[in-house]
N, C-alpha and C positions, 0 to 999 in steps of 0.2 A: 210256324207255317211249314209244308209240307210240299216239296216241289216234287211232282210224280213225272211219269217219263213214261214212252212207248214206241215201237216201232209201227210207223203209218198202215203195215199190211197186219199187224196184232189187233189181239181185243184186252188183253190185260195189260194192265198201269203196273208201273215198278217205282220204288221210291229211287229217288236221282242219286247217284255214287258220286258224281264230278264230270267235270267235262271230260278228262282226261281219262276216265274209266269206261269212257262209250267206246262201244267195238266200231260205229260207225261217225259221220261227220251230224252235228247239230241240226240238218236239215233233212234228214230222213226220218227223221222222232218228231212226236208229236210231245207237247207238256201241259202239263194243269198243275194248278198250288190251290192246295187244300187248307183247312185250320188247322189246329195241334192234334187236335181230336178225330180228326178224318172224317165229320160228317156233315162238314160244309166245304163247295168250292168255291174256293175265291175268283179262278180264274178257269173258264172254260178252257178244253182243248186249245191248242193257238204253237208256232213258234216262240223258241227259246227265246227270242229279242223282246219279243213283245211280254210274257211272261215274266222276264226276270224286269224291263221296266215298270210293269206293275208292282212287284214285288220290292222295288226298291222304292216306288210312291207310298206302299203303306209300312214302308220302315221307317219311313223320314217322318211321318205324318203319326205315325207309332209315337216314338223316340221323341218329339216335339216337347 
C-alpha cells in the first residue's frame, strides 16, 4: 500500500516520506492509501488518524 500526502491548498499528491519529514504539522495535509500498483484507492482523501487506522485494519486482517 501506498500512503500519498498533500497540502489542503495543493492539487498534487506526493508519496508520504514520514511524519518527521513534513515541513508542516499532520493537520494541514490532506492523505489517501492507494494499492502497490497506484490504480486503486483504498482510502479517499481524509486525515492522517483516520487514514493510518484504516490502514492498520487492512494489515491485521491482511497478515491474519
Amino acid at each position: 500500500m501506498v500512503l500519498q500526502y498533500k497540502l489542503k491548498s495543493k492539487k498534487r499528491w506526493n508519496d508520504y516520506p514520514g511524519k518527521d519529514k513534513l515541513e508542516f504539522s499532520t493537520d494541514k495535509y490532506d492523505f489517501r492509501l492507494l494499492n502497490e500498483a497506484k490504480t486503486k484507492v483504498l482510502v479517499e482523501k481524509n486525515n492522517y488518524e483516520n487514514v493510518m487506522k484504516r490502514f492498520r485494519q487492512i494489515e491485521f486482517f491482511k497478515n491474519r
